[in-house]
PDB file of N, CA, C, O and CB in Angstrom:
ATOM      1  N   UNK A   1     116.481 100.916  80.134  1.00  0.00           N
ATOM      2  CA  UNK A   1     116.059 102.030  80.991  1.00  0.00           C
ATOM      3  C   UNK A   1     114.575 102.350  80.741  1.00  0.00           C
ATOM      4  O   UNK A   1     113.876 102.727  81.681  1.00  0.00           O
ATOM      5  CB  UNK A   1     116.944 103.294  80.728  1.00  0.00           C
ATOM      6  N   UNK A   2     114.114 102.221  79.602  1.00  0.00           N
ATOM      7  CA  UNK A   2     112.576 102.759  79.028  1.00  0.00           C
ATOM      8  C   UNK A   2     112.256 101.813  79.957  1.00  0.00           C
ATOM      9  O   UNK A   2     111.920 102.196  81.078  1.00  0.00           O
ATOM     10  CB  UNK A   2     111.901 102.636  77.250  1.00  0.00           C
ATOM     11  N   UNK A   3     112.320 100.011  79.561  1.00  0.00           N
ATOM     12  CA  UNK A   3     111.563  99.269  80.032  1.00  0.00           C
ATOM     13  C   UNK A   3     111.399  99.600  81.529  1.00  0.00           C
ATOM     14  O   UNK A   3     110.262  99.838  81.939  1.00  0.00           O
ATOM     15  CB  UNK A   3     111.960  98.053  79.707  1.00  0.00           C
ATOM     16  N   UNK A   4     112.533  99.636  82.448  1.00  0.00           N
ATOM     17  CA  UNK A   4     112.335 100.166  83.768  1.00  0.00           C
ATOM     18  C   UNK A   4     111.127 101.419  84.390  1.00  0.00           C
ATOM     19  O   UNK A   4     110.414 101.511  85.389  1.00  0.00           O
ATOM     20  CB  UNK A   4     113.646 100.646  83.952  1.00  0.00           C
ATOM     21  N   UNK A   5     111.355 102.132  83.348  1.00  0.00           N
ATOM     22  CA  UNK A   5     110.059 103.312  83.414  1.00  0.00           C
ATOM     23  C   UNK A   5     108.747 102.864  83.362  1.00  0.00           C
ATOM     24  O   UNK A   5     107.921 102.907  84.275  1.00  0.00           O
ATOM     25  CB  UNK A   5     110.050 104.314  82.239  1.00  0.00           C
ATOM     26  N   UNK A   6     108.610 102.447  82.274  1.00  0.00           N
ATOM     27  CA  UNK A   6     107.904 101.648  81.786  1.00  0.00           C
ATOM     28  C   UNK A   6     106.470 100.886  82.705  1.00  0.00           C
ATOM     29  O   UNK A   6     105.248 100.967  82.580  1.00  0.00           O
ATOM     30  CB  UNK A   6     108.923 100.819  81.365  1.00  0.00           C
ATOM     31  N   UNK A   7     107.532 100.041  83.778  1.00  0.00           N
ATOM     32  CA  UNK A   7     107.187  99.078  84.404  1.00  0.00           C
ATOM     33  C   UNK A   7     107.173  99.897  85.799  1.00  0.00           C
ATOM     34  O   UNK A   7     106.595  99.385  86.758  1.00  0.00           O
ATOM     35  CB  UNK A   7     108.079  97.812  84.178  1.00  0.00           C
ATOM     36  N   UNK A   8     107.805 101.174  85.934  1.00  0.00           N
ATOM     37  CA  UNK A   8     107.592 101.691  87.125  1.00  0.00           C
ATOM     38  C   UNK A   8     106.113 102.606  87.216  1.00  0.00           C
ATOM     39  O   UNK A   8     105.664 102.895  88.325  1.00  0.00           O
ATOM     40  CB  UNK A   8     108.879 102.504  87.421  1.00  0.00           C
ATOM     41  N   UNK A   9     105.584 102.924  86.265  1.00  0.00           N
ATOM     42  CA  UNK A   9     104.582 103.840  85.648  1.00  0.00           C
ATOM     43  C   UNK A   9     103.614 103.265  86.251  1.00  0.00           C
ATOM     44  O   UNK A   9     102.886 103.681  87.152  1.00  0.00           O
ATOM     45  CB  UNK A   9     104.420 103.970  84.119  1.00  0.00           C
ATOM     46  N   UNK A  10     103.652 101.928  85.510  1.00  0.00           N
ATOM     47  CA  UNK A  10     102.427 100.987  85.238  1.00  0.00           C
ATOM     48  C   UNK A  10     101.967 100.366  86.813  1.00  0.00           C
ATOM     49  O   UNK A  10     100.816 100.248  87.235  1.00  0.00           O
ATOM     50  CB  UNK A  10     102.942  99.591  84.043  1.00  0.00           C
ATOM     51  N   UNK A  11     103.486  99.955  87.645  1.00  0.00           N
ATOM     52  CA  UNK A  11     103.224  99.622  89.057  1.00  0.00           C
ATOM     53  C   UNK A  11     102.541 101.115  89.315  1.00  0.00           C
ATOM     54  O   UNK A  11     101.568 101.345  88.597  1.00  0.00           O
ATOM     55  CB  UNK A  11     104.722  99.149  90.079  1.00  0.00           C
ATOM     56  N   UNK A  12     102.764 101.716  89.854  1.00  0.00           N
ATOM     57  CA  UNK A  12     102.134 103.473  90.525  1.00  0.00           C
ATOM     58  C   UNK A  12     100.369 103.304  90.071  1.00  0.00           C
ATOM     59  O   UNK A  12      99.343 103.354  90.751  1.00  0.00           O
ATOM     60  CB  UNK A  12     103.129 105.419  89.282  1.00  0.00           C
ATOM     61  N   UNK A  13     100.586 103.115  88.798  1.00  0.00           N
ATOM     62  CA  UNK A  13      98.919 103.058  88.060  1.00  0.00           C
ATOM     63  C   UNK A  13      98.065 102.081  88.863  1.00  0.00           C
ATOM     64  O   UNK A  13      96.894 102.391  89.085  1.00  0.00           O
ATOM     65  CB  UNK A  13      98.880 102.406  86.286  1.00  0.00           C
ATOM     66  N   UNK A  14      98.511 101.032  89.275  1.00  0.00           N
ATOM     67  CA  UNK A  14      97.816  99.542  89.488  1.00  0.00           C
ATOM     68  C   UNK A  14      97.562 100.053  90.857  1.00  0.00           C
ATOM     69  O   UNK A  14      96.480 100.290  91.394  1.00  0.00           O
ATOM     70  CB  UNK A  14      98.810  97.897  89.297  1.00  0.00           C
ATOM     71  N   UNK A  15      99.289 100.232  91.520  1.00  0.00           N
ATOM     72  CA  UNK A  15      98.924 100.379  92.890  1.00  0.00           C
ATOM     73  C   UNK A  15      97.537 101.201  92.997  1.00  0.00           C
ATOM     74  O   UNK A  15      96.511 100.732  93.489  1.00  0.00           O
ATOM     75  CB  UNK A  15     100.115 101.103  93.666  1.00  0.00           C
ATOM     76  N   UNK A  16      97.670 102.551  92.438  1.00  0.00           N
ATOM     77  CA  UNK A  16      96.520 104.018  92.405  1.00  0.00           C
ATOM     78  C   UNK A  16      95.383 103.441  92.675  1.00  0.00           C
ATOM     79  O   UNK A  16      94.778 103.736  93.706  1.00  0.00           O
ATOM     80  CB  UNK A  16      96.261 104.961  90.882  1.00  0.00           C
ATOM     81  N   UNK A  17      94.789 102.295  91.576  1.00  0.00           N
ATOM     82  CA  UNK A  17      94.075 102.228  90.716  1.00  0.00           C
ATOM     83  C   UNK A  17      93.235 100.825  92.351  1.00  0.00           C
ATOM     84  O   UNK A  17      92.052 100.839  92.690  1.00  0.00           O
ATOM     85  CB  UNK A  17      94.889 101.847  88.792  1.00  0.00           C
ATOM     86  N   UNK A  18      94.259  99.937  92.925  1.00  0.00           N
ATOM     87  CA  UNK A  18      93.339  99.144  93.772  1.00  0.00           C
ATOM     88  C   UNK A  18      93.294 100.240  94.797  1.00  0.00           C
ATOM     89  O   UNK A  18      92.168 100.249  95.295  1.00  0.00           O
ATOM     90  CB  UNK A  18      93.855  97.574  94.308  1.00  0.00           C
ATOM     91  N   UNK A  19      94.099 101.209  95.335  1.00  0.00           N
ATOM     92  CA  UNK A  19      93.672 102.124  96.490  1.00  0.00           C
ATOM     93  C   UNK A  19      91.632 102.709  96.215  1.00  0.00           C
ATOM     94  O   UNK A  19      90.616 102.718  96.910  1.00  0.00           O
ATOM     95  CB  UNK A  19      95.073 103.770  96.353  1.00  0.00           C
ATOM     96  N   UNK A  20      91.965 103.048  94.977  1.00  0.00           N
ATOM     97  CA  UNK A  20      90.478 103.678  94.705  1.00  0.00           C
ATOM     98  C   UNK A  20      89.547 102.567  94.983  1.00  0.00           C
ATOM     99  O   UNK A  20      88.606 102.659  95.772  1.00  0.00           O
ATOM    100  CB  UNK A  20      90.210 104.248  93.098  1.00  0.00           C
ATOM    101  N   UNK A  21      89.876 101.416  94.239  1.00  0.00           N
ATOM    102  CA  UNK A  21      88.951 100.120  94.122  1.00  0.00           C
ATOM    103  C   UNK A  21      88.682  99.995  95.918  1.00  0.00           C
ATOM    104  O   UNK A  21      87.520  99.882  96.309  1.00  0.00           O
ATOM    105  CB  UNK A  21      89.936  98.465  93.221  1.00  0.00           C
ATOM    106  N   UNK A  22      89.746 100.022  96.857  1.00  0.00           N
ATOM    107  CA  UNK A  22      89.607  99.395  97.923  1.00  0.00           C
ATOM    108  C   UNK A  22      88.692 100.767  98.879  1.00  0.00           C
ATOM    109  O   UNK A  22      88.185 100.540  99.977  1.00  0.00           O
ATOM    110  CB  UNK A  22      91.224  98.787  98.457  1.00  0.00           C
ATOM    111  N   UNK A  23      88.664 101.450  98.539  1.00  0.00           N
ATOM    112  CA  UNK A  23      87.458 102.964  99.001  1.00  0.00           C
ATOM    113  C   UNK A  23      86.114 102.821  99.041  1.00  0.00           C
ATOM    114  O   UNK A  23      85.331 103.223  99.902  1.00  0.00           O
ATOM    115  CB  UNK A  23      87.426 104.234  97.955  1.00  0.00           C
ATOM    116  N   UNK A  24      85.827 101.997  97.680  1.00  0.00           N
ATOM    117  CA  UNK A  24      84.532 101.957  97.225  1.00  0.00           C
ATOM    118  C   UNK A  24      83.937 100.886  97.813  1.00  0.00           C
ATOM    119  O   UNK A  24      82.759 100.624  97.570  1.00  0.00           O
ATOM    120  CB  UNK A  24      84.415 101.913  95.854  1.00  0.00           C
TER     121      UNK A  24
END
């Protein structure tokens, strides 16, 4: 179950993380 969190966190982060990248 952690690992599932885990790995759901980290997707949300990445996704976040190219939305900003793709702005700039």
């Amino acid at each position: 179950m952690l690992l599932n969190e885990v790995s759901f966190v980290s997707f949300s982060v990445s996704s976040f993380f190219w939305q900003v990248l793709g702005e700039c």
